[in-house]
N, C-alpha and C positions, 0 to 999 in steps of 0.2 A: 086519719091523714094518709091521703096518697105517700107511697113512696115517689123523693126525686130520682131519676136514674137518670145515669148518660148513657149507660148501656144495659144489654137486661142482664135478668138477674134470676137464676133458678133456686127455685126451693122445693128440695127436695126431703123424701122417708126414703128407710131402706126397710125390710122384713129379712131377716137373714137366720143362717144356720145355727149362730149362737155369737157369741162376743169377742172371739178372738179374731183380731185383724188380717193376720197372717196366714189363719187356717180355716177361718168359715165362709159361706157366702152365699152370695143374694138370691132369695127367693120371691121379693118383688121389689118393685121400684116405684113409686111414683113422682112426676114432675110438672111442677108450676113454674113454666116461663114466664115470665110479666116483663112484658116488650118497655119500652122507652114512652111508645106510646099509648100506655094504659094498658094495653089488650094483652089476654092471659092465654095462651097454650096448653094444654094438658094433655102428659102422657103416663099412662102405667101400665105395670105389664107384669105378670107372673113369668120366675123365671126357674126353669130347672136345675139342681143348684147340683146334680151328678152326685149325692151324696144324702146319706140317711138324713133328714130332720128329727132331731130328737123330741121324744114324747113331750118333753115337760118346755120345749120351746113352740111346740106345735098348742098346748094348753094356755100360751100368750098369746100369738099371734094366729091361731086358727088356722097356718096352712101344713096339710101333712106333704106326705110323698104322693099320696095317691092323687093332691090336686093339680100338682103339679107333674105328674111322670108325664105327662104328651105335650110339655111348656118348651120354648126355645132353651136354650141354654146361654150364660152369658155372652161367650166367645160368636154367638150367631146374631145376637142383637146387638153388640158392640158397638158397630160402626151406627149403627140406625143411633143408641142414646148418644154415641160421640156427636154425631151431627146437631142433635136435639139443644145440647148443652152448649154448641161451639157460642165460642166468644159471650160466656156467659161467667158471670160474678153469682157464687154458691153461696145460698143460707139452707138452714136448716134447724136441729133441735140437737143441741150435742153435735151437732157436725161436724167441728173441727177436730173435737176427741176420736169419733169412729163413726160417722157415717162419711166423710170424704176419706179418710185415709184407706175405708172400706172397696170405696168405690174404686180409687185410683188401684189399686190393688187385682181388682179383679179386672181392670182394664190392662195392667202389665200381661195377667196372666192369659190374655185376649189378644199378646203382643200388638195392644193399639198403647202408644206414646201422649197421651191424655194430659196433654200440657197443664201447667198450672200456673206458669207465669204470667203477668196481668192481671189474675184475675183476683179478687175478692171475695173474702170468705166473713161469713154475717154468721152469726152462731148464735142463737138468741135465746138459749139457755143461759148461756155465760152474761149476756146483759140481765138478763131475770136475777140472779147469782147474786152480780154486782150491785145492781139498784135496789134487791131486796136480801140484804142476806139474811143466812141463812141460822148465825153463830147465836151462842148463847144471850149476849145483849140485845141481837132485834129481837128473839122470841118476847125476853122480858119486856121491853118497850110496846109487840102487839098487843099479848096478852094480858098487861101491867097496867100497861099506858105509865112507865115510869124508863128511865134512865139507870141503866148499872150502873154504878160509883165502883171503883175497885175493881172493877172486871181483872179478871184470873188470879183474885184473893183468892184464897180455897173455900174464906168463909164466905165473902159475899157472893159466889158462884152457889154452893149448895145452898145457901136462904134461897138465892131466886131461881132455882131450880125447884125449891120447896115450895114457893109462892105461883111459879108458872103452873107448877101441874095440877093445884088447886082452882086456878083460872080455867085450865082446860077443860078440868069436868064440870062450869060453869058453861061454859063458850059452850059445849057440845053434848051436853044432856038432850037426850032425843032428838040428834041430828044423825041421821043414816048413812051409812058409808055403804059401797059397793066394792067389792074384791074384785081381781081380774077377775073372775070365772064368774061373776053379773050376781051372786048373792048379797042382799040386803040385811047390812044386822044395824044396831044402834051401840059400838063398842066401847064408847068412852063415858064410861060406868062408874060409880064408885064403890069398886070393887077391887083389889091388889091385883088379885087372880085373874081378873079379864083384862087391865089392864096390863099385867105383864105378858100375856096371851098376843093382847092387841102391840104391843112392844116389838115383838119380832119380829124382822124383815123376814128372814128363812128361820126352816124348822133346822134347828142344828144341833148335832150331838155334841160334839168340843163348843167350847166358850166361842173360840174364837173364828168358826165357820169354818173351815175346812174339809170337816164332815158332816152331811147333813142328811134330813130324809127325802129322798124322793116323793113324787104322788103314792108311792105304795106302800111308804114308813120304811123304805129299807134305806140302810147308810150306806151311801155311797161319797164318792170323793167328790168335790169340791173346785178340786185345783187339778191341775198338772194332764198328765197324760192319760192318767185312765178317769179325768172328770167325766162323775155321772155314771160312772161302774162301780157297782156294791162291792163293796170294801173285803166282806169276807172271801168274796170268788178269786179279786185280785190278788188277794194273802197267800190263796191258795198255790193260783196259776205262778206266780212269780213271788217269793218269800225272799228274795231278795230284798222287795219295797221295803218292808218290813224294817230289816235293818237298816237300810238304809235312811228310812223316815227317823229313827232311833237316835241317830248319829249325827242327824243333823238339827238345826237351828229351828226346832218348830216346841210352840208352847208344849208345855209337861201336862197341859188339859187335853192336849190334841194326843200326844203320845199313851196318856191311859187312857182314851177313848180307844186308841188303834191298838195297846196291848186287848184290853176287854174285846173286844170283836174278833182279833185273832187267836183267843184261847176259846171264843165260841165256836170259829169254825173250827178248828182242832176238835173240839169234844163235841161238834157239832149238837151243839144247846143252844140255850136261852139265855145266857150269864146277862142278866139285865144290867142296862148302862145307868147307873147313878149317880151322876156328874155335878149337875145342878139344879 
């Protein structure tokens, strides 16, 4: 179905430094105007983002520093996407979360005024979300073809969490998955071990992600200021952290993960992490 519009309406991607709003940014842009009357515009553009792209975000989206070090930078193509977008109603994928707040962002920092009023924002993840959720009851109604009764009993939750994941190694017996990095396995196995293999989002040392392994297996942090710097160097350089992580509000799986790491680099060993 054609979209109606009264006015156009851009949908846009971003490719950026990493995930925070405040402090990363765009290293490319693409956009789809779709005018009032049917016809589409398209622009994208690699943009030099003045700052390191990190290894293990360059392994998502494929652009390092070197493709872009001769790219404009934002602040010089600014006015060019401000025009591009004018008087235009934004969609996107997750867009209201962090790719427009991304965007208006690097436009302050461009001191161009990238209005927002009027316009409409379509985020069509969030209608995906909505019309198909995500929570324990639709899984059991895809996978079941039944109805939860009791939803968030504790017992009828763990049966059809018992019954879904029986369905799943039905549904996906010799169906192939692809990783970012384009390798093909078949992981939904009936096997404990490959499936709690295939279970993790990130490799992590604490339970509850906060330290995890890089592409190289080394733990580095997770969160904060030195995400994405090995944990032992940090202990080192500022042992401060240290205490300070101690003393505050973070799980006691995360805190002996970070004693064990900081008595390795003290004795500069191997004290292997055995968590879970």
């Amino acid at each position: 179905m054609e979209l109606n519009l009264t006015k156009p309406i851009a949908f846009f991607d971003l490719e950026t430094t990493g995930i925070k709003v405040a402090t990363d940014r765009i290293v490319e842009i693409s956009i789809v105007r779709q005018q009032v009357d049917g016809t589409t515009k398209i622009k994208t553009m690699r943009i030099n983002p003045g700052m390191h792209i990190p290894e293990e975000v360059t392994e998502i989206h494929g652009i390092s520093d070197e493709d872009v070090k001769d790219c404009p930078t934002f602040k010089q193509v600014a006015h060019e996407l401000a025009q591009f977008l004018d008087n235009c109603d934004l969609a996107g994928y997750n867009s209201n979360h962090f790719d427009i707040p991304l965007l208006v962002e690097e436009f302050l920092r461009a001191e161009i005024d990238f209005d927002l009023k009027g316009r409409r924002f379509v985020d069509v993840q969030n209608i995906f979300h909505k019309m198909e959720p995500r929570n324990l009851s639709a899984a059991y109604k895809f996978y079941c073809s039944k109805e939860l009764v009791n939803a968030h009993s504790a017992e009828a939750d763990t049966i059809a969490t018992f019954e879904i994941l029986k369905a799943q190694l039905d549904r996906y017996a010799e169906v192939t998955f692809k990783d970012r990095k384009g390798n093909l396995t078949q992981p939904v196995i009936n096997d404990v071990k490959a499936l709690s293999e295939f279970s993790w989002s990130t490799k992590a040392v604490d339970l509850i992600g906060h330290i995890v392994y890089n592409e190289k297996n080394v733990e580095v942090f997770n969160f904060g200021k030195h995400k994405g710097k090995a944990v032992t160097q940090v202990l080192k350089d500022e042992p401060s952290y240290y205490d300070w992580m101690m003393k505050s509000e973070f799980p006691l799986s995360t805190k002996k993960a970070l004693t064990v790491l900081k008595l390795r680099g003290f004795n500069n060993s191997s004290v292997k992490l055995d968590l879970f």
